[in-house]
N, C-alpha and C positions, 0 to 999 in steps of 0.2 A: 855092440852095434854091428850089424850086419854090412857088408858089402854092396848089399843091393840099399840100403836103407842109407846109406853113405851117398851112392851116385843118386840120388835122389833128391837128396840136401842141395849138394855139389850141383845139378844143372837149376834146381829151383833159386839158389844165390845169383847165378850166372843170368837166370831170364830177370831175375829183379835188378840186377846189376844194368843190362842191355835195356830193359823199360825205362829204367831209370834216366839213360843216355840220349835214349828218343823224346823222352818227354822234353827233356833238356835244350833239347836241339827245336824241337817244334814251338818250346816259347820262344826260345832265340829268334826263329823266323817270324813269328807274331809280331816281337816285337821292333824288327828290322820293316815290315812291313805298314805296321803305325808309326814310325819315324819317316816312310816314302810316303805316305800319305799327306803326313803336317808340311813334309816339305814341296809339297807341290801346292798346299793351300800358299804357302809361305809364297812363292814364284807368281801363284796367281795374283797376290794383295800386292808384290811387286812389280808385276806387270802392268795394273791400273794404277798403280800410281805413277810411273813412268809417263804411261799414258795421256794423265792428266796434266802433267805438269810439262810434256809437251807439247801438248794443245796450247796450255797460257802462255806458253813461251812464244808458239807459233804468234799466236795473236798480239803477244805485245811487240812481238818485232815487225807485223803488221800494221803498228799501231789503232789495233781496234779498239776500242771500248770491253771493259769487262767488267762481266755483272750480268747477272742471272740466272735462267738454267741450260744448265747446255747438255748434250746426248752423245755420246760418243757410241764405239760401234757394242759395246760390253757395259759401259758403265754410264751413268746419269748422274751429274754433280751438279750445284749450283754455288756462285763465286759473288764476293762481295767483296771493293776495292775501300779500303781505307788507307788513302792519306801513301806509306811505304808498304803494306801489309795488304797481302789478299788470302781472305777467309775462302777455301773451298770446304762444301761439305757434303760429303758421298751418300747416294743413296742404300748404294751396295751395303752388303751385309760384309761386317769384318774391319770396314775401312768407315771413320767418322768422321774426321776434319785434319786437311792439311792446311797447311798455316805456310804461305810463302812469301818469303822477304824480298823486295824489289828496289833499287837505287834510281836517280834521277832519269836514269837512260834509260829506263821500263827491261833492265835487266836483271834475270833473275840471279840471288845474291846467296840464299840460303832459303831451306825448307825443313819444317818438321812436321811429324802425323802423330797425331793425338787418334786414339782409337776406344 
């Protein structure tokens, strides 16, 4: 093997080596970049539900009535009062039904989101 046939191998190892690094690095960023994505849908499904659930709250220390459809400034839900238990259910995409539990004092007690 020659000298020149040698540095030859030697920078062709070295540029596959360095592609190799770049590629490496650029899914890294891909992938850090679809993780800031899902978390900001994440922030935005928690921001409406926040939303909604103090709106109900608004209204029951109000003592309004509830039940129907109501509009908020982002999202559109409609509420249905059973008894200790108020079914909302979102029109929004992502979010389908919070389910929130109320006590005698039209206080809210606990909530979960079925989706």
């Amino acid at each position: 093997m020659t000298k020149k046939g040698f540095l030859s191998t030697f920078y062709f190892g070295y540029l596959l080596i360095t592609v190799s690094i770049l590629i490496a690095i650029e899914h890294q960023f891909q992938l850090r970049i679809k993780t800031l994505i899902n978390i900001r849908e994440v922030y935005k499904t928690m921001d409406m539900q926040v939303e909604i659930i103090d709106f109900i709250q608004c209204e029951l220390k109000n003592n309004k009535e509830i039940g129907g459809e109501y509009s908020l400034e982002n999202v559109t839900f409609s509420t249905t009062l059973n008894a200790d238990l108020i079914q909302v259910k979102v029109a929004e995409e992502g979010l389908s039904e919070i389910l929130i539990n109320i006590n005698d004092r039209r206080e809210i007690i606990d909530y979960s989101v079925k989706s």
